[in-house]
LUMFI-762519 format. One record per residue (C-alpha): y, z, x; residue number from 1; residue in one letter. Coordinates in nm, 3 decimals, padded with zeros to 5 digits. Example, Ala and Ser with C-alpha at 12.3 -4.5 7.8 and 13.67 -1.06 7.14 Angstrom:
REM residues 2
[rec [-00.450, 00.780, 01.230], 1, A];
[rec [-00.106, 00.714, 01.367], 2, S];
This chain:
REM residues 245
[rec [-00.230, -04.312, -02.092], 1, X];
[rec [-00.195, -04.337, -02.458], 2, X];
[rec [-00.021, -04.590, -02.644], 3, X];
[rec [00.062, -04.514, -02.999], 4, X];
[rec [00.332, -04.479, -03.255], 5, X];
[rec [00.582, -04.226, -03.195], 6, X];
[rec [00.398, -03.889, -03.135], 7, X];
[rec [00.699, -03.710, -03.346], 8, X];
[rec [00.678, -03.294, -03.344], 9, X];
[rec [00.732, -03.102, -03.626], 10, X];
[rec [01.083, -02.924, -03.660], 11, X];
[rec [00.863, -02.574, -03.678], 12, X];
[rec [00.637, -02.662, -03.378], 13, X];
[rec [00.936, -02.756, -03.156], 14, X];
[rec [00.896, -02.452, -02.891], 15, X];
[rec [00.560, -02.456, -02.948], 16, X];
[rec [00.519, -02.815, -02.771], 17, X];
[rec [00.759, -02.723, -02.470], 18, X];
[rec [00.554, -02.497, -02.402], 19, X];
[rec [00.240, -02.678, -02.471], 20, X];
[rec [00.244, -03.041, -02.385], 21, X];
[rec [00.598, -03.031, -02.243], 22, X];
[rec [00.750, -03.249, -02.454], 23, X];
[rec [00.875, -03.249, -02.833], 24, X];
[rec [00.990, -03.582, -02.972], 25, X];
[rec [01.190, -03.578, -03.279], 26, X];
[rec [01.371, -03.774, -03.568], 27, X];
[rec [01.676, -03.832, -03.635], 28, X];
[rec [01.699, -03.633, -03.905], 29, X];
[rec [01.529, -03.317, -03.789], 30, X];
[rec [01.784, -03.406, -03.458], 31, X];
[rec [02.103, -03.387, -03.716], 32, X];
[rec [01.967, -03.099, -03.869], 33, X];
[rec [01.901, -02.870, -03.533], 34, X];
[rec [02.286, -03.020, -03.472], 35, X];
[rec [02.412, -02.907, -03.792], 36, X];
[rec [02.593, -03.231, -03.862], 37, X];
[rec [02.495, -03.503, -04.052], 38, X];
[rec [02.378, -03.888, -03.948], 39, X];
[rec [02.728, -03.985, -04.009], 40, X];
[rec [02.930, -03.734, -03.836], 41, X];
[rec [02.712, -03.759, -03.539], 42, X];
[rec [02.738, -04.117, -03.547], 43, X];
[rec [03.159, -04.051, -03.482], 44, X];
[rec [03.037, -04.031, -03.119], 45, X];
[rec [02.895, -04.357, -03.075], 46, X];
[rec [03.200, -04.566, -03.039], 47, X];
[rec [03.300, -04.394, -02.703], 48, X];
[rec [02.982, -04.602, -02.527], 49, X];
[rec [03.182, -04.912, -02.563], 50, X];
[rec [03.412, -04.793, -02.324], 51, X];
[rec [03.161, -04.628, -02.025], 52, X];
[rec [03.239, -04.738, -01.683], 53, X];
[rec [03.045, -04.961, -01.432], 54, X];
[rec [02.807, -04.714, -01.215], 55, X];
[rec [02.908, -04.847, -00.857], 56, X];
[rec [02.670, -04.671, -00.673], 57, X];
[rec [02.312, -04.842, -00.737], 58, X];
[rec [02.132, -04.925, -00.449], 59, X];
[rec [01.927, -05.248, -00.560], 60, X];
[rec [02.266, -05.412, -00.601], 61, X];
[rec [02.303, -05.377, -00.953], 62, X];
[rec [02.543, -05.385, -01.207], 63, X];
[rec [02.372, -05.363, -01.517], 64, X];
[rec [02.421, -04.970, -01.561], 65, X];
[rec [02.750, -04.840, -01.759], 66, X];
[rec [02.803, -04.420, -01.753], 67, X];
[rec [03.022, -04.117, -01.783], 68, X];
[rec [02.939, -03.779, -01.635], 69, X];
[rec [03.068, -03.438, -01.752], 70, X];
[rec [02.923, -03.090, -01.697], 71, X];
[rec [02.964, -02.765, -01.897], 72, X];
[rec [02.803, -02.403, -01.926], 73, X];
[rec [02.653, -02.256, -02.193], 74, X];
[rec [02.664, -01.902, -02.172], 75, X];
[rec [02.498, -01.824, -02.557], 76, X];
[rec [02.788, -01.754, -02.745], 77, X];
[rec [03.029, -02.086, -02.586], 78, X];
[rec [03.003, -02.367, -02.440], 79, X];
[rec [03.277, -02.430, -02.174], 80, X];
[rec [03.381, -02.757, -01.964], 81, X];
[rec [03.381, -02.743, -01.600], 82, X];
[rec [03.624, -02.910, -01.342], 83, X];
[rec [03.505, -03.253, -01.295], 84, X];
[rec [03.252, -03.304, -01.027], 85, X];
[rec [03.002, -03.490, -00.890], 86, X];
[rec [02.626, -03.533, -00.956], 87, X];
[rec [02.380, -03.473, -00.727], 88, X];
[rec [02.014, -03.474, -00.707], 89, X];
[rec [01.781, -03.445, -00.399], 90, X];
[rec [01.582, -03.702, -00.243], 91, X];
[rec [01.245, -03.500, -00.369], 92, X];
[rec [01.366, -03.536, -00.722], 93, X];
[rec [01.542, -03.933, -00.694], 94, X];
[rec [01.407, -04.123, -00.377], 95, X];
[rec [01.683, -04.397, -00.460], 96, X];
[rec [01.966, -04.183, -00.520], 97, X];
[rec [01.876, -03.846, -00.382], 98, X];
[rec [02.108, -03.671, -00.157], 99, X];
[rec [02.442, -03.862, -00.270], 100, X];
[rec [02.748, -03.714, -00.451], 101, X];
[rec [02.795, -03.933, -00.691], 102, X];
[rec [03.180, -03.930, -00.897], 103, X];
[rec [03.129, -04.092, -01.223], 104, X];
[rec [03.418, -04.153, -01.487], 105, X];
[rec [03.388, -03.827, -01.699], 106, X];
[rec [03.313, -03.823, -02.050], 107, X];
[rec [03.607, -03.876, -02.235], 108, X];
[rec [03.834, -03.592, -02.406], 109, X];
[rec [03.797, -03.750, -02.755], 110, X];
[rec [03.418, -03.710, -02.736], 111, X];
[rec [03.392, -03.325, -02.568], 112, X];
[rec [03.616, -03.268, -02.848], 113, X];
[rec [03.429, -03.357, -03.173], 114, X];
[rec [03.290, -03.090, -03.267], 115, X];
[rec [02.958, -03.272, -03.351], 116, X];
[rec [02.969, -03.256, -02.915], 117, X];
[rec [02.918, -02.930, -02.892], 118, X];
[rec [02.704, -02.815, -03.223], 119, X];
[rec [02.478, -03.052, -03.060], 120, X];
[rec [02.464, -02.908, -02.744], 121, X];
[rec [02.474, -02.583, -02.847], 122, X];
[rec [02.172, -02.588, -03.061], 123, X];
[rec [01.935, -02.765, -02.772], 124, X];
[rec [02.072, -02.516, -02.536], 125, X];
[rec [01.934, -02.266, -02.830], 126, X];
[rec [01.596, -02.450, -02.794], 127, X];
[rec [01.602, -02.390, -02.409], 128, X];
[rec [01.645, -02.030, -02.443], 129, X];
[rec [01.410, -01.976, -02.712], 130, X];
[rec [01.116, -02.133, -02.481], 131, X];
[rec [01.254, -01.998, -02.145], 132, X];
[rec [01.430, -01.709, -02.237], 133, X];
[rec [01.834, -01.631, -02.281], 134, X];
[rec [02.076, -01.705, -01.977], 135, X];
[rec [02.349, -01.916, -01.860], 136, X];
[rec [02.256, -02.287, -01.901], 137, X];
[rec [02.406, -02.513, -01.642], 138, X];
[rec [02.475, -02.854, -01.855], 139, X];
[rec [02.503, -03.177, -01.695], 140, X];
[rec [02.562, -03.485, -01.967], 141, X];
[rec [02.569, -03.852, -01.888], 142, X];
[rec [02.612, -04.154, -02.113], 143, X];
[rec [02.431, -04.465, -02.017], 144, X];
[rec [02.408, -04.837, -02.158], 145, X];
[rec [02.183, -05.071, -01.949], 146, X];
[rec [02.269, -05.369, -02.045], 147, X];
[rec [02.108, -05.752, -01.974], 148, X];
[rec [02.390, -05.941, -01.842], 149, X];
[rec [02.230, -06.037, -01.519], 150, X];
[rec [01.884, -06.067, -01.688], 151, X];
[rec [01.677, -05.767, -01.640], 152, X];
[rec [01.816, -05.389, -01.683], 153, X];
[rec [01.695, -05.099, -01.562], 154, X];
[rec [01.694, -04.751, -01.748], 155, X];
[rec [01.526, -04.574, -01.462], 156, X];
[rec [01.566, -04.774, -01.137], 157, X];
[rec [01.402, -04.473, -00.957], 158, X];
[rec [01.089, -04.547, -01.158], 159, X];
[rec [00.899, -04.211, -01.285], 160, X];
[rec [01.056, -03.929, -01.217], 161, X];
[rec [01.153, -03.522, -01.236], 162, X];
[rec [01.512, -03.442, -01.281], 163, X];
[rec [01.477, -03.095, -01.067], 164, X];
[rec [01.667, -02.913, -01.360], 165, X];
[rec [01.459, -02.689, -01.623], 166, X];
[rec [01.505, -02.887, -01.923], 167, X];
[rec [01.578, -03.245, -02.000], 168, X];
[rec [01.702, -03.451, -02.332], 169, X];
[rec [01.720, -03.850, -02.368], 170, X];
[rec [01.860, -03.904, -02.694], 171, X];
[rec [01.858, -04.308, -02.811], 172, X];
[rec [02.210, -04.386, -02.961], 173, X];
[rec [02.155, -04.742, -02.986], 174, X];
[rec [01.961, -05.062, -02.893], 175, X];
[rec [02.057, -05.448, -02.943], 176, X];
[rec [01.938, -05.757, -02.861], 177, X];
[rec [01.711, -05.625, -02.599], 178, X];
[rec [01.301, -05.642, -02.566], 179, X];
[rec [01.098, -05.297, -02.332], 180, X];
[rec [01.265, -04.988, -02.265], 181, X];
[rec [00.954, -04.802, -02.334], 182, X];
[rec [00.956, -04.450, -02.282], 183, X];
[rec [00.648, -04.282, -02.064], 184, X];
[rec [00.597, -03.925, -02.036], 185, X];
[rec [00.308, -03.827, -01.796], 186, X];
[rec [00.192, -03.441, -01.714], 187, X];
[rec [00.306, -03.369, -01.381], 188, X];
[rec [-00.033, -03.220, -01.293], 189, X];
[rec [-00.308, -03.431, -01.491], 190, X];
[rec [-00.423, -03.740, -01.659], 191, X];
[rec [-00.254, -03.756, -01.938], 192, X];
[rec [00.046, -03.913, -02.065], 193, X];
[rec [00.220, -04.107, -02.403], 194, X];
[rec [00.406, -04.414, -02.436], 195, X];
[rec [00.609, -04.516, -02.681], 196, X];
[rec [00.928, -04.697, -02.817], 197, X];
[rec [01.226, -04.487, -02.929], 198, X];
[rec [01.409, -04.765, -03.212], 199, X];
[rec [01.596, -04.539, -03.410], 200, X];
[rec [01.935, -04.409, -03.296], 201, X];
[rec [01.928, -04.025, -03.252], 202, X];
[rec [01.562, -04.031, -03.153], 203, X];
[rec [01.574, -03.706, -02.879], 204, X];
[rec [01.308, -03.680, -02.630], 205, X];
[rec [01.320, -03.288, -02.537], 206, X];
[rec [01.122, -03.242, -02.150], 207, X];
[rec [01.027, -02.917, -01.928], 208, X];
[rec [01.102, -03.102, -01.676], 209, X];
[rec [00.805, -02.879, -01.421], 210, X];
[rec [00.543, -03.000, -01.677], 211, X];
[rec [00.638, -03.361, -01.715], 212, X];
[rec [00.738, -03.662, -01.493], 213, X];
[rec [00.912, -03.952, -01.755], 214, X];
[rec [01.087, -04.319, -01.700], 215, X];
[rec [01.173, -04.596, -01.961], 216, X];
[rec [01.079, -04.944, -01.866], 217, X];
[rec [01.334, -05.267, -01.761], 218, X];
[rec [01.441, -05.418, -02.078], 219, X];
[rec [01.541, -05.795, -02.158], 220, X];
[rec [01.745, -05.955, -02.326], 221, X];
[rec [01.678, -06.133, -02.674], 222, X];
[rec [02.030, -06.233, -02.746], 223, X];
[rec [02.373, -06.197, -02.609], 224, X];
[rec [02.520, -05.843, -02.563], 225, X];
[rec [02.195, -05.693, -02.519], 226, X];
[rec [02.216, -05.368, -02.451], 227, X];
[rec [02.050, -04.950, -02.491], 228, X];
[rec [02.241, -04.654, -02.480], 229, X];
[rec [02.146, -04.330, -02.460], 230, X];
[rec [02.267, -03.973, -02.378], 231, X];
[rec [02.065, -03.799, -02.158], 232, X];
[rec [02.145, -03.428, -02.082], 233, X];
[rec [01.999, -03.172, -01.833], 234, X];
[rec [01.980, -02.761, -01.875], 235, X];
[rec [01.917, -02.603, -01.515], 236, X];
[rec [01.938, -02.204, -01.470], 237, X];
[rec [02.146, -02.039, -01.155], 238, X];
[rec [02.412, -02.309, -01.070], 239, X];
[rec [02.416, -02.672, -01.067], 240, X];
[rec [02.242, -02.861, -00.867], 241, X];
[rec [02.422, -02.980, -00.511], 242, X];
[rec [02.663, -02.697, -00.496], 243, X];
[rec [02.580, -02.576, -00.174], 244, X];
[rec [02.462, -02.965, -00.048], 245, X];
């Protein structure tokens, strides 16, 4: 595996790496410009991670995991909430949490409605289509913060993983007080693989989630309060996963 400064993608080479490598990482800036907002009007959405709710349904016993859950379709000219529901995932996908319907707070009204929500969306749905071709994208979104109150927090307690959709995002929105939470991407059929830090809020991490398995290491706290947040949003063609489970 290498280890190595961010490995950021061009803007222009962003389909080009999906395809390729399976992964695109990109700034902040390129991220706000894909989004058509700027830093500051995408940074109206942070706020609504102070008030995530406590994710009661980790199996080590945990309680260091904060989330809302929403999911919406993206049919290439909208992008339209569903009726709440549950996530699920199978056990081939999430060995800890596979095969559970899982009811998490939703994401709140305030945030589906700024419209810095959906151009954001909307314009990595785009991507989607533009490396898998044009079709009905099936959008699950989930807030995290992992936070260090007990000591030790755990982005990815299922450890490296695939998410069983077609496409995956992890978007950084924030860090504090905190040490790890490395990100690791690793070709799901080879040797290779990168690891590095996301620091800056709006960092996106863009997966094919067939070519790539990922996970963030357990961070620690270096102060009070520490804490990472990120969104993390899935793209999955013909229906949401679970809805005949």
């Amino acid at each position: 595996m290498t280890t190595s400064q961010p490995p950021y993608t061009a803007p222009s080479q962003l389909t080009d790496a999906l395809r390729g490598s399976g992964y695109a990482l990109l700034r902040p800036a390129d991220v706000a410009f894909l989004a058509g907002c700027s830093i500051a009007e995408l940074d109206t959405l942070v706020p609504s991670w102070n008030r995530l709710e406590l994710d009661n349904y980790l199996k080590d016993g945990g309680r260091y995991r904060r989330r809302r859950h929403s999911c919406f379709i993206d049919d290439g000219a909208a992008l339209s909430q569903t009726p709440h529901r549950a996530h699920w995932q199978p056990v081939e996908y999430n060995a800890l949490h596979g095969g559970m319907h899982r009811l998490f707070a939703p994401v709140e009204g305030e945030t589906v409605a700024n419209p810095c929500w959906e151009r954001l969306l909307r314009a990595l749905g785009n991507v989607c289509s533009e490396v898998r071709g044009q079709r009905p994208w099936y959008v699950e979104a989930h807030q995290f913060r992992i936070d260090t109150a007990d000591g030790i927090g755990r982005p990815t307690p299922e450890g490296a993983h695939r998410d069983g959709v077609d496409f995956v995002a992890v978007m950084l929105i924030g860090r504090a007080n905190i040490k790890g939470g490395e990100t690791r991407v690793f070709d799901a059929d080879g040797p290779n693989g990168q690891r590095f830090t996301m620091l800056e809020p709006w960092t996106l991490l863009l997966l094919d989630d067939a070519a790539v398995i990922h996970e963030s290491t357990p961070i620690q706290p270096l102060g009070e309060h520490g804490h990472r947040d990120t969104l993390v949003l899935t793209w999955r063609a013909n229906g949401f996963q679970g809805e005949n489970a």
